[in-house]
N, CA, C and O atoms as a GROMACS GRO file, in nm:
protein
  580
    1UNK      N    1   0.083  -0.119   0.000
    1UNK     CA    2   0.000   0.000   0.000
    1UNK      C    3   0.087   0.125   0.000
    1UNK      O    4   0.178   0.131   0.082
    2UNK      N    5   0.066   0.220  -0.082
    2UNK     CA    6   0.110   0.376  -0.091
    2UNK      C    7   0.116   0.405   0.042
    2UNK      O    8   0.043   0.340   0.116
    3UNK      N    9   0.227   0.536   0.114
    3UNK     CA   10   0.252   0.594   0.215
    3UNK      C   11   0.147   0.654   0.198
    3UNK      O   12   0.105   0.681   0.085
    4UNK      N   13   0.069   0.695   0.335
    4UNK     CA   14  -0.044   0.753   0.364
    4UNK      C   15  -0.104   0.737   0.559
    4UNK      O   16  -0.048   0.698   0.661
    5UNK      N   17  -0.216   0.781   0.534
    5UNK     CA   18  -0.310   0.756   0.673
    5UNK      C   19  -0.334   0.593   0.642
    5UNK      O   20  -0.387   0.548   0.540
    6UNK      N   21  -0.276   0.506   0.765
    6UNK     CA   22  -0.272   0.424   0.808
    6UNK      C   23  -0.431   0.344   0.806
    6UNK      O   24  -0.422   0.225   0.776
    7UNK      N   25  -0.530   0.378   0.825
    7UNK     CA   26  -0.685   0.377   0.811
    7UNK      C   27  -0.683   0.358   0.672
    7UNK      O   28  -0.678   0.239   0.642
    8UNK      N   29  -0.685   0.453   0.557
    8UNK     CA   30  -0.684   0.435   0.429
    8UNK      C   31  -0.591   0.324   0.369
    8UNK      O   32  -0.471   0.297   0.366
    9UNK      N   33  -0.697   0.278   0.326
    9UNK     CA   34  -0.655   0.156   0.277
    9UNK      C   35  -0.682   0.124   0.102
    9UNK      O   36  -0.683   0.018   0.039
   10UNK      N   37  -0.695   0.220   0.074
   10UNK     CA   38  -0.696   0.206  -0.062
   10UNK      C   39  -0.557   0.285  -0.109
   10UNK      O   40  -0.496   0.374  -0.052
   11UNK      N   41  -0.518   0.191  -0.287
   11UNK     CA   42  -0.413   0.186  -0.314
   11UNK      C   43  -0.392   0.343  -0.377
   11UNK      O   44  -0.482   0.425  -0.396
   12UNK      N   45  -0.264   0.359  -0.402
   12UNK     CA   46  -0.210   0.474  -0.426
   12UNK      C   47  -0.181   0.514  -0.591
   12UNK      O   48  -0.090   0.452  -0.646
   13UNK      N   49  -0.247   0.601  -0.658
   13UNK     CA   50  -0.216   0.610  -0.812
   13UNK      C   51  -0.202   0.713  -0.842
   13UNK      O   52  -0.296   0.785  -0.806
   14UNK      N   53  -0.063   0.801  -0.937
   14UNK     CA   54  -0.040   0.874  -0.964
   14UNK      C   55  -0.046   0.869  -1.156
   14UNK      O   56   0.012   0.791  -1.230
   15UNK      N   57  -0.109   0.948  -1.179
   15UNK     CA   58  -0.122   0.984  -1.358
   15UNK      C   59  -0.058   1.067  -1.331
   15UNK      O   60  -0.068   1.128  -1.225
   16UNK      N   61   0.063   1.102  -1.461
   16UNK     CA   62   0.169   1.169  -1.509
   16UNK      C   63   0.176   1.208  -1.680
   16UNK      O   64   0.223   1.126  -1.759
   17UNK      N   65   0.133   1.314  -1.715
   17UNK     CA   66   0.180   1.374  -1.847
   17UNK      C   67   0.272   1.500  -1.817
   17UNK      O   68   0.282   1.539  -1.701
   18UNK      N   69   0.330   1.556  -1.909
   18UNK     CA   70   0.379   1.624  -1.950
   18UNK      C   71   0.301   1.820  -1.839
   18UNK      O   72   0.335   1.890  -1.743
   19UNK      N   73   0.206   1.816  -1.929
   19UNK     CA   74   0.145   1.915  -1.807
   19UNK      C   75   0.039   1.920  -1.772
   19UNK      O   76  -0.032   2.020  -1.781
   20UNK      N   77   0.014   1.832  -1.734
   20UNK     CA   78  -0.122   1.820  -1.587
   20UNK      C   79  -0.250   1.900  -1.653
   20UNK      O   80  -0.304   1.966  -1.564
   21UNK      N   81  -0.312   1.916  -1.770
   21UNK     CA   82  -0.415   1.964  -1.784
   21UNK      C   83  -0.523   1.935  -1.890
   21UNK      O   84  -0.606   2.002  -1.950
   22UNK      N   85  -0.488   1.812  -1.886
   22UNK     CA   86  -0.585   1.754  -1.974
   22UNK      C   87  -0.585   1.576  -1.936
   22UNK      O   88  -0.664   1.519  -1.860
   23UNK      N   89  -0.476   1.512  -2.014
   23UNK     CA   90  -0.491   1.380  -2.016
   23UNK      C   91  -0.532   1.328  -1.824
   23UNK      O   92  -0.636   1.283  -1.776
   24UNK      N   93  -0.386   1.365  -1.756
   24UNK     CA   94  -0.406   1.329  -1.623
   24UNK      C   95  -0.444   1.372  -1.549
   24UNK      O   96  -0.414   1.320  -1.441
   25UNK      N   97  -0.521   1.472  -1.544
   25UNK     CA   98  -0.632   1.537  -1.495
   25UNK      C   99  -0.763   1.456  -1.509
   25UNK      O  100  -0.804   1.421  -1.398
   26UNK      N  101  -0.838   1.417  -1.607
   26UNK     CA  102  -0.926   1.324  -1.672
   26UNK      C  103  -0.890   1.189  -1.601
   26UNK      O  104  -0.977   1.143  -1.527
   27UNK      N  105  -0.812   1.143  -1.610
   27UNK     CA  106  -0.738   0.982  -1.553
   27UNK      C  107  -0.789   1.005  -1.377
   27UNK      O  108  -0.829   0.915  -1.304
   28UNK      N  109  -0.778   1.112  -1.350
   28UNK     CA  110  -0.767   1.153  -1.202
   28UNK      C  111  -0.893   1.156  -1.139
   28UNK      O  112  -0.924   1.103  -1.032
   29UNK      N  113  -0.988   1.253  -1.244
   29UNK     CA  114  -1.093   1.265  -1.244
   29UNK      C  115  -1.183   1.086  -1.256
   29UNK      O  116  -1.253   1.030  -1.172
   30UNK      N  117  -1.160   1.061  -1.334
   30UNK     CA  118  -1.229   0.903  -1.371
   30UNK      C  119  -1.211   0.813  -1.293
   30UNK      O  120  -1.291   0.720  -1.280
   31UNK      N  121  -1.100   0.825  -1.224
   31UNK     CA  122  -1.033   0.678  -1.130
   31UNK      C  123  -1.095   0.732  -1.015
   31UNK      O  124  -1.152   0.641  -0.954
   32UNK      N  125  -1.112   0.878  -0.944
   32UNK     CA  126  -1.181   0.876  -0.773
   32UNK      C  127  -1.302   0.881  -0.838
   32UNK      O  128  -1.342   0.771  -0.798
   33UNK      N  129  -1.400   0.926  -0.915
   33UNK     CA  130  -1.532   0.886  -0.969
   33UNK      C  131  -1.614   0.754  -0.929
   33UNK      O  132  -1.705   0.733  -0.849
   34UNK      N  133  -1.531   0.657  -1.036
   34UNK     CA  134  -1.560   0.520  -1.083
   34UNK      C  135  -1.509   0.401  -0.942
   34UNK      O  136  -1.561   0.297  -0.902
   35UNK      N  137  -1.409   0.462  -0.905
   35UNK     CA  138  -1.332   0.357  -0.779
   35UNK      C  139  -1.287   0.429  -0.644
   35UNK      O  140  -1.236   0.360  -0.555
   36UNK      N  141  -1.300   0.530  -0.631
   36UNK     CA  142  -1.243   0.609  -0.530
   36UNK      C  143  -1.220   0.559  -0.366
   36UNK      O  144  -1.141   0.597  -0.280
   37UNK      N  145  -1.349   0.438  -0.366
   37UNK     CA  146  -1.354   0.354  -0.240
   37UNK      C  147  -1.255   0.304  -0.223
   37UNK      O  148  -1.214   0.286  -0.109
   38UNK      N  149  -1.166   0.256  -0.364
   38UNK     CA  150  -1.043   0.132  -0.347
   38UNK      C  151  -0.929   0.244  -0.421
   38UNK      O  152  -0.818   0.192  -0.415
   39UNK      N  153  -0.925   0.349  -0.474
   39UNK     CA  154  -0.800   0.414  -0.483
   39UNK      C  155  -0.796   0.534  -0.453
   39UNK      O  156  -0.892   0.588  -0.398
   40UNK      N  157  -0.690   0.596  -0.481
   40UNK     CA  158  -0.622   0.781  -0.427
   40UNK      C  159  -0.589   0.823  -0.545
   40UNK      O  160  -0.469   0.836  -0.567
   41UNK      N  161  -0.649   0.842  -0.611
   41UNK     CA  162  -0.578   0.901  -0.709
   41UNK      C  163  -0.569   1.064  -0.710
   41UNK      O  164  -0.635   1.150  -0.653
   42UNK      N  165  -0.461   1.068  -0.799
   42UNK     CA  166  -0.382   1.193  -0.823
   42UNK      C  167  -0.356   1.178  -0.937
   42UNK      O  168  -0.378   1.082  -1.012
   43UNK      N  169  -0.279   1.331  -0.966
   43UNK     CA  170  -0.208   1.349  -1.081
   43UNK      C  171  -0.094   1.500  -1.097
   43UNK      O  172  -0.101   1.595  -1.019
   44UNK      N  173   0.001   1.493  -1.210
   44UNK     CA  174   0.066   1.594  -1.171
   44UNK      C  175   0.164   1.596  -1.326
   44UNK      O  176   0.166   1.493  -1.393
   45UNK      N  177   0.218   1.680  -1.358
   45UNK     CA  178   0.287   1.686  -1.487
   45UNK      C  179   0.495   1.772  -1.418
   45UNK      O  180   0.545   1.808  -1.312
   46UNK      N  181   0.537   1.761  -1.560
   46UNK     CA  182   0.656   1.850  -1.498
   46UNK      C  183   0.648   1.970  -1.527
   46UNK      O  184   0.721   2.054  -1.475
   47UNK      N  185   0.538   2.002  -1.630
   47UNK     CA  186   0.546   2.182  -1.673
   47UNK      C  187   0.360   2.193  -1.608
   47UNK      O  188   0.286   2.220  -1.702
   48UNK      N  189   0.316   2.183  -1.527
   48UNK     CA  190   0.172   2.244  -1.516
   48UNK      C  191   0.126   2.359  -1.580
   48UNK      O  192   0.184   2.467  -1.590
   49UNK      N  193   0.015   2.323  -1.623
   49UNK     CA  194  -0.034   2.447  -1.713
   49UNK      C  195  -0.170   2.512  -1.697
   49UNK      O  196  -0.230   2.594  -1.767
   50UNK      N  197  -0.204   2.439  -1.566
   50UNK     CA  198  -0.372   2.482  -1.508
   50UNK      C  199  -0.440   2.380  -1.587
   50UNK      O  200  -0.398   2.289  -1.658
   51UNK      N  201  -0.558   2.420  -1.555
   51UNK     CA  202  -0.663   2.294  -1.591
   51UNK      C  203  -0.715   2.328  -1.708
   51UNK      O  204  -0.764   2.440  -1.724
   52UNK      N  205  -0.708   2.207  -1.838
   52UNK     CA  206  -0.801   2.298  -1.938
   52UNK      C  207  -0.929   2.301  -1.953
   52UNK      O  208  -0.983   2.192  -1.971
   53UNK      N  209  -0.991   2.392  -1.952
   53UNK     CA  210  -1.160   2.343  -1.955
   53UNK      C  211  -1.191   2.271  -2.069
   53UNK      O  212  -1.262   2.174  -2.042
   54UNK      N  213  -1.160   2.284  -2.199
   54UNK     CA  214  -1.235   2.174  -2.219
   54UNK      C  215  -1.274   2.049  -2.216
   54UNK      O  216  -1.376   1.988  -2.247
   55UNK      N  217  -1.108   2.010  -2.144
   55UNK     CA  218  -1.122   1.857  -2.107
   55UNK      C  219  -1.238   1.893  -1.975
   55UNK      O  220  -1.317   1.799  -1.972
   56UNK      N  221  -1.262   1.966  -1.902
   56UNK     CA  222  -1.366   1.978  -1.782
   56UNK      C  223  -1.488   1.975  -1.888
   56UNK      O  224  -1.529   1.859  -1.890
   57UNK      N  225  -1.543   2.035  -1.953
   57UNK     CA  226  -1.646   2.045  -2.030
   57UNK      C  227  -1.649   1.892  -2.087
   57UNK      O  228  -1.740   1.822  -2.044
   58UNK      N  229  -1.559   1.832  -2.178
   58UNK     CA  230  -1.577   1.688  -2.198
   58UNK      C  231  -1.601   1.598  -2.103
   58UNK      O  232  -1.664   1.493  -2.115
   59UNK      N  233  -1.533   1.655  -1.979
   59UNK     CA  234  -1.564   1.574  -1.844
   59UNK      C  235  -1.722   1.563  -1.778
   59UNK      O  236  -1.795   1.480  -1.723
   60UNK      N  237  -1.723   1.692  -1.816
   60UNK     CA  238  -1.870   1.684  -1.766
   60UNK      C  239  -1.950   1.656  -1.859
   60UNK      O  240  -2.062   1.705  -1.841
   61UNK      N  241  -1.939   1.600  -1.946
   61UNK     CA  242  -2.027   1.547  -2.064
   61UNK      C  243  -2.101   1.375  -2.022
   61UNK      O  244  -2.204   1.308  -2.021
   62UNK      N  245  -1.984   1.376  -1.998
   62UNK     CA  246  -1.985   1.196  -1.946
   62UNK      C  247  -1.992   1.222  -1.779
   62UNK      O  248  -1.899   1.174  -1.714
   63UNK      N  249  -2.083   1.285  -1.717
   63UNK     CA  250  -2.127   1.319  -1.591
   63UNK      C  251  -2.034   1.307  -1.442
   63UNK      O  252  -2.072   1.278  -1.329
   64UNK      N  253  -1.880   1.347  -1.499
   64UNK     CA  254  -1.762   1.367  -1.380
   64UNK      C  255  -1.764   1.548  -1.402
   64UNK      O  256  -1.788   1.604  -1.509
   65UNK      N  257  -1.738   1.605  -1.295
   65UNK     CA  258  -1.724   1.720  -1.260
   65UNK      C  259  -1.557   1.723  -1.219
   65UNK      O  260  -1.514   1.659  -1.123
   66UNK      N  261  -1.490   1.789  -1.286
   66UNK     CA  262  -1.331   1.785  -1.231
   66UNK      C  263  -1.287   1.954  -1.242
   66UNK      O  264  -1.173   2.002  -1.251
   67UNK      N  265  -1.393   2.011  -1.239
   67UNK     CA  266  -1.376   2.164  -1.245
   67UNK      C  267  -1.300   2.193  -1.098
   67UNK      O  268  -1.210   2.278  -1.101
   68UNK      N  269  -1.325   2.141  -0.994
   68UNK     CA  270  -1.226   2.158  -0.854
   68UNK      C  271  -1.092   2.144  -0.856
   68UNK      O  272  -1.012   2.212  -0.792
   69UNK      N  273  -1.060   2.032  -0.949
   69UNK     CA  274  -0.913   2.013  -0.942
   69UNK      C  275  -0.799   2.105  -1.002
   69UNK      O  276  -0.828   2.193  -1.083
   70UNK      N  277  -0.645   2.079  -0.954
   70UNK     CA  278  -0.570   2.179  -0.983
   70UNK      C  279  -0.484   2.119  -1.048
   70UNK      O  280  -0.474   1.996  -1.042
   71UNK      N  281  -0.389   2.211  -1.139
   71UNK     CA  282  -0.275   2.143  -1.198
   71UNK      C  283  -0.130   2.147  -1.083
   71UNK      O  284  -0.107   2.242  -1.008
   72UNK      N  285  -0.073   2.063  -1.090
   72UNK     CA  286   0.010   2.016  -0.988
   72UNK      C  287   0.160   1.949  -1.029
   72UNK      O  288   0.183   1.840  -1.081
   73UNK      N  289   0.256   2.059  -0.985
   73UNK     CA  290   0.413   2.014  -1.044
   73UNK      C  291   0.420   1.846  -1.020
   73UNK      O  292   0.340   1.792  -0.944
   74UNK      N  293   0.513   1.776  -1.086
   74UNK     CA  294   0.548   1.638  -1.024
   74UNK      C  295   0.630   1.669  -0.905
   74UNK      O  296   0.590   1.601  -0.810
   75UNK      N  297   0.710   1.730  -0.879
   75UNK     CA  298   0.809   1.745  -0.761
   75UNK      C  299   0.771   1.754  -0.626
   75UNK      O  300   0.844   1.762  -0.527
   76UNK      N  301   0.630   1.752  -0.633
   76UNK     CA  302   0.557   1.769  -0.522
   76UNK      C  303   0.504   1.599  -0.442
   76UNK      O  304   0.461   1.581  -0.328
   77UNK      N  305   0.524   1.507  -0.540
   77UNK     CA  306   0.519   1.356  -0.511
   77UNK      C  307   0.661   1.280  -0.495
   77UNK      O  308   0.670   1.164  -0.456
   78UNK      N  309   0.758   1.353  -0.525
   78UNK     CA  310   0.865   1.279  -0.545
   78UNK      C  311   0.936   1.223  -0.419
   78UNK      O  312   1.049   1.175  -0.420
   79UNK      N  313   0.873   1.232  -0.332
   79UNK     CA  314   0.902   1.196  -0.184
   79UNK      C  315   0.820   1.115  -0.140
   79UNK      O  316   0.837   1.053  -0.034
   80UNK      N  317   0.729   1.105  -0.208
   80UNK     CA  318   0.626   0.983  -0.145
   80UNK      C  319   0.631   0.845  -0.266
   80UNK      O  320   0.674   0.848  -0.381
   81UNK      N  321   0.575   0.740  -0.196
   81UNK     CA  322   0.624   0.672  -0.289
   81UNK      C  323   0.417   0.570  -0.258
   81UNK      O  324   0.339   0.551  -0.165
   82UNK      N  325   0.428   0.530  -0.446
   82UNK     CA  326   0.272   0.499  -0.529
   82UNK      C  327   0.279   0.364  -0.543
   82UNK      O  328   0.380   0.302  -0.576
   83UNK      N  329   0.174   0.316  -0.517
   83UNK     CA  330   0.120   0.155  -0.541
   83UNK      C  331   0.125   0.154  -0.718
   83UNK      O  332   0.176   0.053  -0.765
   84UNK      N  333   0.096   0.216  -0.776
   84UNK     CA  334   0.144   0.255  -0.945
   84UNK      C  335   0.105   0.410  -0.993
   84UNK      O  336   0.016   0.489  -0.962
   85UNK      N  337   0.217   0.411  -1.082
   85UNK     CA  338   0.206   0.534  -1.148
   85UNK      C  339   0.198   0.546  -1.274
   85UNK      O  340   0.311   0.544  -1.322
   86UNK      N  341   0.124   0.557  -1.345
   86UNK     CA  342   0.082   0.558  -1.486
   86UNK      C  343   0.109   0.721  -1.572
   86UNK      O  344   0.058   0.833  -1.579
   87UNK      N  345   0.212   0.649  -1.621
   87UNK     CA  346   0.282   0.788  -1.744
   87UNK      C  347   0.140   0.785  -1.901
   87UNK      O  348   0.105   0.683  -1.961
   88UNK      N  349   0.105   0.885  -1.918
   88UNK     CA  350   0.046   0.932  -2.010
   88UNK      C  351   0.063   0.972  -2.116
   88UNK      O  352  -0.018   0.994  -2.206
   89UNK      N  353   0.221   0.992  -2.109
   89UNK     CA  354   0.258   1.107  -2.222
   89UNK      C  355   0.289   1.026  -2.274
   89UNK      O  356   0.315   0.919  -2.218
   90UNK      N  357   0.305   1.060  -2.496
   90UNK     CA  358   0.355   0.990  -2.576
   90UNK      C  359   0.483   0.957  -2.595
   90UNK      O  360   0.532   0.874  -2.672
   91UNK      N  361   0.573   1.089  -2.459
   91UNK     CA  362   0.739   1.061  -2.493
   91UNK      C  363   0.761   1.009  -2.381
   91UNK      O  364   0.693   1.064  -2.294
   92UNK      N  365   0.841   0.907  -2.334
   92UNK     CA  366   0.843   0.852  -2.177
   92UNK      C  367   0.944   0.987  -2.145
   92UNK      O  368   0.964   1.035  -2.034
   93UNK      N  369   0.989   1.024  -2.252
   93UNK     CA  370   1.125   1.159  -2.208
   93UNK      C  371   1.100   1.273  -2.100
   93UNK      O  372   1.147   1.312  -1.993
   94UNK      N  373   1.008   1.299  -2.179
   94UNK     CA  374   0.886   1.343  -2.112
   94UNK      C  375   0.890   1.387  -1.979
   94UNK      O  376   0.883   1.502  -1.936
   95UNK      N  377   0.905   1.256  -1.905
   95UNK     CA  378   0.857   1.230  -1.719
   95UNK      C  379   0.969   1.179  -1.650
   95UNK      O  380   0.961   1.084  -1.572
   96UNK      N  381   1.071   1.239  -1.676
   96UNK     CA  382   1.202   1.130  -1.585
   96UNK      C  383   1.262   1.230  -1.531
   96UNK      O  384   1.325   1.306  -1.605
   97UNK      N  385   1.255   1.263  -1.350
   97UNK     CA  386   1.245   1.154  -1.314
   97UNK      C  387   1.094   1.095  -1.251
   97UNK      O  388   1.004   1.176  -1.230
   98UNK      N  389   1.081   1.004  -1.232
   98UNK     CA  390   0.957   0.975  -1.160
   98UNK      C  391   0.904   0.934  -0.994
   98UNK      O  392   0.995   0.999  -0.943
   99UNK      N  393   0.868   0.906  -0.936
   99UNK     CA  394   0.813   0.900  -0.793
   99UNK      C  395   0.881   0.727  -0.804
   99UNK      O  396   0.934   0.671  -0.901
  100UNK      N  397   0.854   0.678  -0.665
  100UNK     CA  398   0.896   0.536  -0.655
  100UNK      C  399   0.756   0.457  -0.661
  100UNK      O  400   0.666   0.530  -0.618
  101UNK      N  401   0.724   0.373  -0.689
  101UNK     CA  402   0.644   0.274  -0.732
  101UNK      C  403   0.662   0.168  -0.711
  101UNK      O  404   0.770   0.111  -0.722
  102UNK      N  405   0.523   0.104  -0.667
  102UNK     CA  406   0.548  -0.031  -0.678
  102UNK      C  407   0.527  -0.091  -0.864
  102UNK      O  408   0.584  -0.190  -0.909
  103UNK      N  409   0.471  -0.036  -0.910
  103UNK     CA  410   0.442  -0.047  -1.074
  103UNK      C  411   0.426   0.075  -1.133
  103UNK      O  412   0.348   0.162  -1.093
  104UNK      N  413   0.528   0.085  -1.265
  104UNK     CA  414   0.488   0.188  -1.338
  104UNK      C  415   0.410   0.108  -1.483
  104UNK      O  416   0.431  -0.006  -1.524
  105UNK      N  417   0.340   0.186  -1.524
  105UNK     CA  418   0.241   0.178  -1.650
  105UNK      C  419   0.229   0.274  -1.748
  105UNK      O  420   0.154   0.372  -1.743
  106UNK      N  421   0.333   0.232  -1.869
  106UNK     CA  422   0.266   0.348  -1.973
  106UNK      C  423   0.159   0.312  -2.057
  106UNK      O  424   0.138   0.198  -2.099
  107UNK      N  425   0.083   0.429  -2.084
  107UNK     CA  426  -0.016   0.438  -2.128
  107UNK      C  427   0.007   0.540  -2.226
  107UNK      O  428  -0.062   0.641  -2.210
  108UNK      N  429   0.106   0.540  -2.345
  108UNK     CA  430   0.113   0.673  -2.434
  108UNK      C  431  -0.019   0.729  -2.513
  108UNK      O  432  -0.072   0.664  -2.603
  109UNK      N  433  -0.073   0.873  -2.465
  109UNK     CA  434  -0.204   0.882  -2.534
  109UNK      C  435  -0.174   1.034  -2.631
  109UNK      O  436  -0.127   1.127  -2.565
  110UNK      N  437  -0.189   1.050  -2.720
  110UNK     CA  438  -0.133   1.199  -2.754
  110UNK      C  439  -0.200   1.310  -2.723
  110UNK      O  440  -0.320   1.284  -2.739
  111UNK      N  441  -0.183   1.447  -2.677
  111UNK     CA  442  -0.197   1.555  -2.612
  111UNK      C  443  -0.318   1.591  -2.699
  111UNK      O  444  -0.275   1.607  -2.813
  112UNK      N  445  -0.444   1.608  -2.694
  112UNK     CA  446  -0.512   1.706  -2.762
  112UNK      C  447  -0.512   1.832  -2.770
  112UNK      O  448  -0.601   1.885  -2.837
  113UNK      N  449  -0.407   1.916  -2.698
  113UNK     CA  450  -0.419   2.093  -2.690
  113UNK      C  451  -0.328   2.073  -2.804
  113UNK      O  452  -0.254   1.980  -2.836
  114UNK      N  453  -0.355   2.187  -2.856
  114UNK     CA  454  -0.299   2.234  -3.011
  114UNK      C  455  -0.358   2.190  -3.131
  114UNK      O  456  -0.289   2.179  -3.232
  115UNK      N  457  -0.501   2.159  -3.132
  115UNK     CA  458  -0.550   2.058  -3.213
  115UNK      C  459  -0.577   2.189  -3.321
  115UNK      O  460  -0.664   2.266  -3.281
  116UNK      N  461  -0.511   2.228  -3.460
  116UNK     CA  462  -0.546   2.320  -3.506
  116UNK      C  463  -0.703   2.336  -3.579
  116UNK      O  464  -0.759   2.435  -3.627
  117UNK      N  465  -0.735   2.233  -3.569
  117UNK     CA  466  -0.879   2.251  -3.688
  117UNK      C  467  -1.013   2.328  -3.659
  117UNK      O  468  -1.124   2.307  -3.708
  118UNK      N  469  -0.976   2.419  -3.572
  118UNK     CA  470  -1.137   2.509  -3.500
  118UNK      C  471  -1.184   2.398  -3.402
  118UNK      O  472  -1.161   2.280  -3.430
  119UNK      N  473  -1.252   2.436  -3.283
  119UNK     CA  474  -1.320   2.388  -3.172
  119UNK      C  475  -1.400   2.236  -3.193
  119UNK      O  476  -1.378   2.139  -3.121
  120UNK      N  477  -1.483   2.238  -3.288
  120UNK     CA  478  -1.573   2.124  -3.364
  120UNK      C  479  -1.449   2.002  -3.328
  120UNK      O  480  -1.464   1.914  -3.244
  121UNK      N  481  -1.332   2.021  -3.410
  121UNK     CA  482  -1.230   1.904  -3.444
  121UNK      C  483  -1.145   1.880  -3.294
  121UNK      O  484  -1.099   1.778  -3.242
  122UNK      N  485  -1.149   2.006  -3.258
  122UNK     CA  486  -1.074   1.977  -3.084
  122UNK      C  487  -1.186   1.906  -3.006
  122UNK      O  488  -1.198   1.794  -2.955
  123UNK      N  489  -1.226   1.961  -3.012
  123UNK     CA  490  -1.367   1.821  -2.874
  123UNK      C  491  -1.354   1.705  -2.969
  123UNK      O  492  -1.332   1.608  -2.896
  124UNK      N  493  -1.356   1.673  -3.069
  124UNK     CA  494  -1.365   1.520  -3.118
  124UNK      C  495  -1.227   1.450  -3.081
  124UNK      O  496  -1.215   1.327  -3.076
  125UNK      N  497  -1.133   1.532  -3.059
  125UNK     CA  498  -1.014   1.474  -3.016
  125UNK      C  499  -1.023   1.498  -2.840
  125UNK      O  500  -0.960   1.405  -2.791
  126UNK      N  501  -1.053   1.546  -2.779
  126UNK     CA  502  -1.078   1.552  -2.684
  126UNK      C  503  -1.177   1.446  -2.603
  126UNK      O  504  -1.168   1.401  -2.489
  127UNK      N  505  -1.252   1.430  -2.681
  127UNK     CA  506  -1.366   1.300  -2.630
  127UNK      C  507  -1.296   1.148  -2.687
  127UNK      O  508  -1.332   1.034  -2.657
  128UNK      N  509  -1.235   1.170  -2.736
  128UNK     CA  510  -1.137   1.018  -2.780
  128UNK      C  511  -1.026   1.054  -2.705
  128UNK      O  512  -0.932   1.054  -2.785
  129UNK      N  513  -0.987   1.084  -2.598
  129UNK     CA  514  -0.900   1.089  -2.522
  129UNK      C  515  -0.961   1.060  -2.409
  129UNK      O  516  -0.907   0.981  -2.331
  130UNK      N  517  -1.080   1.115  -2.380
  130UNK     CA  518  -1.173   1.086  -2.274
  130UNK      C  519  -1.216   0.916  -2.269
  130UNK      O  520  -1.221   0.847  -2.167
  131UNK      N  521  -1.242   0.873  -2.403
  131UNK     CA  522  -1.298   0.761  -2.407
  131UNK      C  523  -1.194   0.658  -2.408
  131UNK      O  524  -1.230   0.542  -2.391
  132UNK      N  525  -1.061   0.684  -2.428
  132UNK     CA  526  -0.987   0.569  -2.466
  132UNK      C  527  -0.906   0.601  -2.268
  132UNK      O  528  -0.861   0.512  -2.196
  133UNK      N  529  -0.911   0.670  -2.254
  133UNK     CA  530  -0.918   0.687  -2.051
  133UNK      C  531  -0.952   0.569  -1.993
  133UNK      O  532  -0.895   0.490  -1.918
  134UNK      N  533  -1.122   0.582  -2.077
  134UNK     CA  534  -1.232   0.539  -1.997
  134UNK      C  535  -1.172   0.376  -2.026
  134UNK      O  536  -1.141   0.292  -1.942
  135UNK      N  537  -1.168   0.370  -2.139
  135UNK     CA  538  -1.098   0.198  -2.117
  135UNK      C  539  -1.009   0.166  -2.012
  135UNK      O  540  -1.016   0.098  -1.909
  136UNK      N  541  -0.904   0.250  -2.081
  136UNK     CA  542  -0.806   0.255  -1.961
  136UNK      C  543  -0.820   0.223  -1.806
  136UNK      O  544  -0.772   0.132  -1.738
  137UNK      N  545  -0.875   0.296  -1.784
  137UNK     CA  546  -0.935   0.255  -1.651
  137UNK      C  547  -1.010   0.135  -1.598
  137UNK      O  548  -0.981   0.079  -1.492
  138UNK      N  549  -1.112   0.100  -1.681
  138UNK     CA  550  -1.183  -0.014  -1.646
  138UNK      C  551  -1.096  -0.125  -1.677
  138UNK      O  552  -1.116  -0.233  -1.623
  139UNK      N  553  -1.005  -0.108  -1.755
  139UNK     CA  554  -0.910  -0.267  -1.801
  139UNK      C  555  -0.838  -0.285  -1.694
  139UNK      O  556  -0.833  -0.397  -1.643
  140UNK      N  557  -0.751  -0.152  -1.631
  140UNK     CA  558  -0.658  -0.151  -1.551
  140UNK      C  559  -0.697  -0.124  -1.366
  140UNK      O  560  -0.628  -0.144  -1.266
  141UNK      N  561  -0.815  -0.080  -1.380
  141UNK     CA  562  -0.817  -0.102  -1.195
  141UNK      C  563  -0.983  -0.096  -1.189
  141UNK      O  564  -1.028  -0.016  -1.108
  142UNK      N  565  -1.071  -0.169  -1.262
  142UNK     CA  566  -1.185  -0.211  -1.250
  142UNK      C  567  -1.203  -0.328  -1.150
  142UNK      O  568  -1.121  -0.410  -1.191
  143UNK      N  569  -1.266  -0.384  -1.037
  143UNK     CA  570  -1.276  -0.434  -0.946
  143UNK      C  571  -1.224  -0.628  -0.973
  143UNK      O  572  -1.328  -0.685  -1.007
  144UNK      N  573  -1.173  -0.672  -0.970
  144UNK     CA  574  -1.112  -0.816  -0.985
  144UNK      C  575  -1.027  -0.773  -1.118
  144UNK      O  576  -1.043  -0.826  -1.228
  145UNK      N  577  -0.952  -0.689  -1.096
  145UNK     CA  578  -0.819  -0.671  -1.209
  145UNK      C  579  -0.684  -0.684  -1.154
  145UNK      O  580  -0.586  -0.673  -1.227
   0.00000   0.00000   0.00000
């Protein structure tokens, strides 16, 4: 079990991209949602860039609210150590160095900010980031996994 309150007994998960405002933010959002009884999740990047709304707006599409959450340096975990930590970003270059773990997991998903094609084409990439999450999650810490 992740360092923590001794009582809490659910496992420890850190999502890691690049900057904390979209992919692992969403991951963060979805995992205390869907499982929060059995995990901690977090998340945190090495360049934070605040939260982007539209991944909150996609979030709240599919009925998670993650408008509370903040973007959050990695250096701020690097002293505690995660039951797993799941890298996000498409470059592992990206995230090194990382927190201690009992398991790391990449999951390379590509960044939807910068999507040039007008708003229409950014939420469609944005909701396929959301949705391929959503696998993510249920494959990887859905209840008898």
């Amino acid at each position: 079990m992740g360092v923590g309150n001794q009582a809490d007994q659910r496992q420890s998960v850190l999502f890691v991209c690049r900057f904390n405002a979209v992919r692992s933010q969403m991951a963060e959002a979805m995992l205390r949602d869907r499982y929060g009884d059995r995990y901690d999740a977090c998340s945190a990047g090495l360049y934070p860039a605040g939260l982007d709304p539209w991944a909150v707006e996609v979030m709240a599409e599919s009925g998670i609210d993650m408008a509370h959450q903040t973007s959050k340096l990695l250096d701020i975990f690097m002293e505690r150590r995660f039951d797993t930590v799941v890298i996000l970003s498409d470059s592992i270059q990206d995230i090194i160095p990382l927190p201690d773990a009992g398991r790391y997991l990449r999951v390379p998903l590509p960044d939807p900010i910068g999507t040039s094609e007008g708003r229409k084409a950014a939420f469609v990439q944005y909701r396929r980031i959301r949705d391929q999450l959503d696998g993510m999650i249920e494959e990887i810490f859905a209840p008898g996994r």
